[in-house]
N, C-alpha and C positions, 0 to 999 in steps of 0.2 A: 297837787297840780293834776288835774286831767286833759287824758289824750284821748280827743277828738279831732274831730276836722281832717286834715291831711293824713294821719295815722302814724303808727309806732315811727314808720322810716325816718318819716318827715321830721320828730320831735329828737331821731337819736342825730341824726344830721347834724341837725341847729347844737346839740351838745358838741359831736367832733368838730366841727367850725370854732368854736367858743374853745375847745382844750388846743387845739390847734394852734391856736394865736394866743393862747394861755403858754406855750411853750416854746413860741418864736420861731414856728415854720408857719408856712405860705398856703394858704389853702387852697389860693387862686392862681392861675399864670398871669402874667402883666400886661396890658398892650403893648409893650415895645416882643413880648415871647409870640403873644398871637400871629402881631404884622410879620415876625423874622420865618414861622414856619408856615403862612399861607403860601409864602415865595419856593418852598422848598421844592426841589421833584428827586425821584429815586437815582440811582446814579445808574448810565446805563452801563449795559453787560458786555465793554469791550477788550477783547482780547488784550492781554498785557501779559508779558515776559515775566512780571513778577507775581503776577495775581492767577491762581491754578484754576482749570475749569473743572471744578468735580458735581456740576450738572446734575449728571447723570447714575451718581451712586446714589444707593439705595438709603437718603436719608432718613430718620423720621423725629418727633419729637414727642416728650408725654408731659403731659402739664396737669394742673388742676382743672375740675369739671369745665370752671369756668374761667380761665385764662386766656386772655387774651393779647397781651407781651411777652411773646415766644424770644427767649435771649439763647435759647440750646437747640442743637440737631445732636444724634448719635448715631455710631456706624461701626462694625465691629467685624473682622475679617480673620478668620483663621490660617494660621502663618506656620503652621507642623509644629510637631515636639508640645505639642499643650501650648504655642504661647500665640495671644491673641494682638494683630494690633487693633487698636480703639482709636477713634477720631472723635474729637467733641469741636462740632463748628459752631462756634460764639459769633451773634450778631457786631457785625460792626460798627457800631452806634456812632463812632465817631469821626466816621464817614459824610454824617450829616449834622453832627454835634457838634462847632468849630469850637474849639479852645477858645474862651473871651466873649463868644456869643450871647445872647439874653440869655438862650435856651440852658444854657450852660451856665449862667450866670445863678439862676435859678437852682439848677439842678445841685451846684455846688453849696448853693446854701442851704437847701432841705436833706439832701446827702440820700436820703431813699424812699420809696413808695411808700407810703402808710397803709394799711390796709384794717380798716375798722368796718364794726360788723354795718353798719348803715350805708358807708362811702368809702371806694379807695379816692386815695388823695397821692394821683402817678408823680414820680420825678420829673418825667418826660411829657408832654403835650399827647392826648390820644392819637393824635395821628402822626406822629411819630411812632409812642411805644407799641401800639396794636395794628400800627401799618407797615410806613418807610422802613421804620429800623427793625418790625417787626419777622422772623422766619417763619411766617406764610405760607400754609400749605397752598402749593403749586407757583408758588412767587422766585421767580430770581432774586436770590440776596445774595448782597457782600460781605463774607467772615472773615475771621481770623481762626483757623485750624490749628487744635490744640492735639498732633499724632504720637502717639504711647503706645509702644510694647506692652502687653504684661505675659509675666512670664506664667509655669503652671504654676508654681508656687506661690502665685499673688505678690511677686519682688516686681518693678519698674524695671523694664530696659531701657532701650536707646527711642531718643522721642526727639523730635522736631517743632517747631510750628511757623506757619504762613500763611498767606492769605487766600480766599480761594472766592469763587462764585459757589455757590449752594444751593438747592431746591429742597421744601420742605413735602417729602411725596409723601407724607401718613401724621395729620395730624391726632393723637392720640392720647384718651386720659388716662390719667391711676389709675383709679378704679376699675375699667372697663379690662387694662392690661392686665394689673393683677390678678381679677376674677379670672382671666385668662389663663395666666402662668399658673394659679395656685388648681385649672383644672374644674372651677365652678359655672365658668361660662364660655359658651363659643365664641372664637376669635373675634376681636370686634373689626367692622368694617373694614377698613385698607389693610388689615393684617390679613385677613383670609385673600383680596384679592392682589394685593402687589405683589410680583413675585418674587419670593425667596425672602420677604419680610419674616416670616413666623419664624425661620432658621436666625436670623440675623438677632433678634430680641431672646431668643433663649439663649443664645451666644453671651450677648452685653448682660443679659439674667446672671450666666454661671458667673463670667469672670468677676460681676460685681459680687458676688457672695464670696467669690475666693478675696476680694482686695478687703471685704468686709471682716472676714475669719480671722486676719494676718491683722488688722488693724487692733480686732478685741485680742489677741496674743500679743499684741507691742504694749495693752492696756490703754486702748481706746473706751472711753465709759458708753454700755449700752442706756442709758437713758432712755425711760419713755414717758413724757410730761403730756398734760391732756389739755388740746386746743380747743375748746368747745368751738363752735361752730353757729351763724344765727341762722335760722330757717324760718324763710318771712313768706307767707302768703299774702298775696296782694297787697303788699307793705305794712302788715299785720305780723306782729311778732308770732311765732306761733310756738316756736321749741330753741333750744341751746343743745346741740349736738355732738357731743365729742365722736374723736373720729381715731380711730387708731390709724399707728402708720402702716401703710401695708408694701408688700413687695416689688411693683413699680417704684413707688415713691423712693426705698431703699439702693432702688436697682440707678434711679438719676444720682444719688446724692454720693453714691460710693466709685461714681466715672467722674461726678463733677471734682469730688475731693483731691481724686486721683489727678485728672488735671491742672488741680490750684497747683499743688507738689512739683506737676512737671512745667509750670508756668512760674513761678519762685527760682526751680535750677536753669531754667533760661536764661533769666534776669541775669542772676548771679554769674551764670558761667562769661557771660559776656562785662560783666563789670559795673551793672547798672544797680542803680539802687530799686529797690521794691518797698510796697505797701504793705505790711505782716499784717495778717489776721492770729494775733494769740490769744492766750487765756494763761495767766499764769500761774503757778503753783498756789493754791490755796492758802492763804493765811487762817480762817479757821481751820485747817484740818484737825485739831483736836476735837472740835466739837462732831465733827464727821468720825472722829473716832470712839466719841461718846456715845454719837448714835449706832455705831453698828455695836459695841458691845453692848449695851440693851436690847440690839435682836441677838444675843449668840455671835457675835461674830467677832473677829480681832485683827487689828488694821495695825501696822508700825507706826512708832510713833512720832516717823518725818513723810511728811507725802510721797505716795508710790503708787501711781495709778495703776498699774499690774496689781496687786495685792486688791485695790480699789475697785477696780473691775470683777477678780475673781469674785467677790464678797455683792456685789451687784447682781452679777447671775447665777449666782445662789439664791439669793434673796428671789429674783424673781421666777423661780423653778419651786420655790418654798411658800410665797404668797404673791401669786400675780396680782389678785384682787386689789392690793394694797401697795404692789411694786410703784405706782404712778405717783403716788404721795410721797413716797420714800426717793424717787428721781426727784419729783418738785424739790424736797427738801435739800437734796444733795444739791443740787443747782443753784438754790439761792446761795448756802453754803462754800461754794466752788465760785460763785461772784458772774461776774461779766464778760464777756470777750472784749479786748479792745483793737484798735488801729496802730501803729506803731510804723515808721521806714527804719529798713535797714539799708544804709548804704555800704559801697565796698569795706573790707575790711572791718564793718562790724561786725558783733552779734546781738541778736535779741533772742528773749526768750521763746521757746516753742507755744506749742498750742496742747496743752492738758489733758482736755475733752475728748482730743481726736488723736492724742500718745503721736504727736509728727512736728518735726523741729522745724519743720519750714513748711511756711502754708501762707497760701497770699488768699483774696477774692476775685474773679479773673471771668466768672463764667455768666454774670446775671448783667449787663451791663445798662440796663434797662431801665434798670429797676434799684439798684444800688452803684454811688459815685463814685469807691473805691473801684471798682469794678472799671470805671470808665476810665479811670488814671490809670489802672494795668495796662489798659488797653491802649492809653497813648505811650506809656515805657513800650510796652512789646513793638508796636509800630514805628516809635524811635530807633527799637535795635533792629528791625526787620529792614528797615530802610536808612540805616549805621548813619542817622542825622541825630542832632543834641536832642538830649532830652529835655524835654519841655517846661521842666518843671526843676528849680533848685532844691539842693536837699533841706533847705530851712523852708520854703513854700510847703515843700512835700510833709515835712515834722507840722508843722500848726494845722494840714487840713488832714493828718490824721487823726489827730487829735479834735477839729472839729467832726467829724466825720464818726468818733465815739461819741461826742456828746450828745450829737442829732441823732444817732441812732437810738441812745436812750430816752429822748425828748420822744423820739416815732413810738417807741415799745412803751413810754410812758401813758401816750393818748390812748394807742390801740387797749391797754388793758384797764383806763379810763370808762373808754365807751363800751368795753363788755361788760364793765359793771353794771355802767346804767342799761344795759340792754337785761342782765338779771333782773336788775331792781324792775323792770318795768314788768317782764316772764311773771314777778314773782308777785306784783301788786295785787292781784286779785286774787293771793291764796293764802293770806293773811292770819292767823289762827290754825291756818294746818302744820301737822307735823310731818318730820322727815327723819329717815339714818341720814346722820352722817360723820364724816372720819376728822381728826383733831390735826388740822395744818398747821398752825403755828402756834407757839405759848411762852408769852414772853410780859413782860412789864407792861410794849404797849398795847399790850389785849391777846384773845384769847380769836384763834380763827377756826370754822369748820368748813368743808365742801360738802354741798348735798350731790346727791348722782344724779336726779331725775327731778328737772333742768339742772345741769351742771354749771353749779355755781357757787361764788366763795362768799360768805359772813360774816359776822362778827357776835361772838357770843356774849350778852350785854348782860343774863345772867345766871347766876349759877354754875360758872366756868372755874371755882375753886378747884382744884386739885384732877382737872386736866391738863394731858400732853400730848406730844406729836405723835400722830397714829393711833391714838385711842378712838375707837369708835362709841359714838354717842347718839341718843335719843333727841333732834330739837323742834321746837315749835318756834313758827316764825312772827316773829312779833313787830314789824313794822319794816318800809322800806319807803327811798329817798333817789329817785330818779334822775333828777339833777343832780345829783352829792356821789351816784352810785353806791349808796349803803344799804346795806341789808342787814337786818339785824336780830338773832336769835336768842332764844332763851331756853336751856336746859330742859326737858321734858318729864 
């Protein structure tokens, strides 16, 4: 098949449309979604007794390069004795999102954004998620205020939440922050001139590193898997990019974490039922014990992700190079996270990955449906009316809400296939390093580095295994199929 005409974008498009409805999400909104949010307008900014005006604090938000449904602000306040309070304002999404609506009708059938390397494919209508609902620098929006102590030691205090009006005053990316924080670049824009910003981010900087320290000591797994990346000039494939995580990105994921925890002990303390994000104890873990004693290493022989962790960052103090293959592996190994409610007087199981027995999704609401049913619990107990939702409705859309999420992570890593195969179509006969990802009955896989991307060894893969590094020549590739496929060198 050759790609002419419209160019690479165009050709991966038409494939995620095609995996898309291959796996029974919606690629399009309906006319009955379009006619309900042409009607919509933002809600206005009128004092109320129960909704807080925090205007005028110093908020800001950091998102990716290119993101444009802002669902978080942060804000961080020094309170004496080391302990910091933190405020995470979460979009109100369901402010304009009524329970039962098309918009909503939609959003609970695809359950969250997709995001593949040609098109994302939003929950939400764009002018919803990158407007209305979105936190807009210099926009008055409507939150839900998610407020935590943390103490110096990185333990949780006393924490609250409610609703609040918000201003988005520094929109802000990864990148540009971290070069910032790690000290490689000058503050970027609204951090040098808003005042008392650059204080306020090295703030939310520390306390995240302390909640992050405390989490790998409970035996949270450091993981670092490799997201390549598409990089398209003028809809021209041009390179596959991995990107490592850096210090902003860390610095959002260990306040949002922190807020899931104190958004789960809300629920609870008041009697309601919640939406669990867990990951369960691994049922391979022997093989996880297989693998680290072929590197040197010795893990017990019932799961204990303290022991799991220690053995992790060792390994990656021992072989970075190779640390990222050895996360992939543990992670397919360690399975899936799912959805689960817990209502009163249960329990369910914790969250593995992240060593924390209670953890809900509370912060993206935009962008994932879990998130938006948090949001109408919290709104239920904020405003002590019924909850919306029975706990048997609650049990079957958690459990849709797993399946769709796998259906989304199934297309997205569909279409980076074929985004390979297509990288890789004109270098046909060349060779490459690359390291041994899987080795099993149904075949034999490698990753090359430069394009980053995964294979199938079709010959000569006799008496390879996972993390051996090897010599291959690439000997054919399948754009539509997403195949790639090499031969021993």
């Amino acid at each position: 098949m050759s790609h002419t005409g419209q160019g690479h974008r165009h050709d991966l498009q038409a494939i995620a449309r095609r995996a898309m409805i291959a796996r029974g999400l919606l690629p399009d909104f309906s006319p009955a979604v379009v006619r309900e949010i042409s009607g919509l307008t933002p809600p206005a900014a009128t004092p109320t007794p129960s909704i807080r005006d925090l205007r005028r604090l110093c908020w800001c938000s950091i998102d990716n390069d290119d993101s444009r449904d802002l669902d978080q602000l942060t804000i961080a306040e020094p309170i004496g004795d080391g302990a910091v309070k933190i405020l995470v304002a979460v979009a109100d999404v369901d402010a304009l999102v009524r329970k039962g609506s098309a918009v909503d009708a939609h959003a609970q059938h695809n359950t969250t954004s997709v995001y593949t390397e040609a098109e994302i494919f939003p929950m939400l209508p764009l002018p919803l998620s990158t407007d209305l609902t979105s936190l807009n620098e210099d926009e008055e929006r409507l939150a839900v205020v998610i407020e935590m102590v943390v103490n110096q030691d990185g333990s949780l205090g006393r924490s609250d939440i409610y609703r609040a009006w918000v201003v988005n005053h520094a929109k802000l990316t990864y990148h540009s922050v971290a070069a910032w924080l790690d000290g490689r670049e000058p503050a970027p824009g609204r951090v040098a001139t808003v005042t008392g910003l650059d204080e306020q981010l090295r703030v939310q900087d520390r306390v995240a590193q302390t909640l992050r320290t405390v989490r790998h000591m409970h035996g949270a797994l450091s993981l670092e898997t490799i997201e390549p990346r598409a990089v398209f000039e003028d809809d021209v494939l041009t390179d596959l990019r991995a990107e490592d995580k850096n210090r902003a990105q860390e610095l959002i994921e260990d306040l949002m974490i922190a807020a899931n925890r104190v958004t789960v002990r809300y629920l609870e303390a008041r009697g309601l039922p919640s939406l669990r994000r867990i990951l369960r104890s691994p049922d391979r873990w022997q093989r996880i014990v297989d693998l680290a004693a072929h590197l040197g290493g010795r893990l017990p022989p019932e799961p204990d992700a303290v022991a799991l962790e220690a053995f992790l960052s060792k390994r990656r103090h021992a072989d970075p190079v190779r640390f990222p293959d050895l996360s992939l592996t543990v992670v397919k190994l360690i399975g899936r996270g799912e959805y689960v409610v817990e209502g009163p007087d249960q329990t369910t199981p914790g969250h593995f990955g992240l060593a924390i027995p209670a953890y809900t999704h509370s912060t993206a609401p935009n962008r994932r449906f879990p998130d938006l049913l948090t949001q109408r619990l919290l709104k239920a107990a904020l405003a002590e009316y019924r909850v919306p939702y029975s706990l048997e409705e609650l049990g079957a859309l958690a459990q849709h809400c797993t399946e769709q999420e796998d259906h989304a992570s199934k297309v997205e890593r569909r279409v980076r296939k074929s985004a390979a195969a297509l990288l890789l179509e004109s270098k046909i006969g060349q060779h490459f390093d690359a390291i041994v990802t899987g080795a099993s009955r149904k075949g034999t896989w490698v990753r090359i580095v430069r394009p980053s991307a995964e294979g199938k060894v079709v010959q000569g893969f006799e008496g390879l295994d996972v993390g051996d590094r090897v010599r291959v020549e690439l000997i054919d590739t399948n754009v539509e199929q997403g195949f790639i496929d090499f031969a021993r060198a």
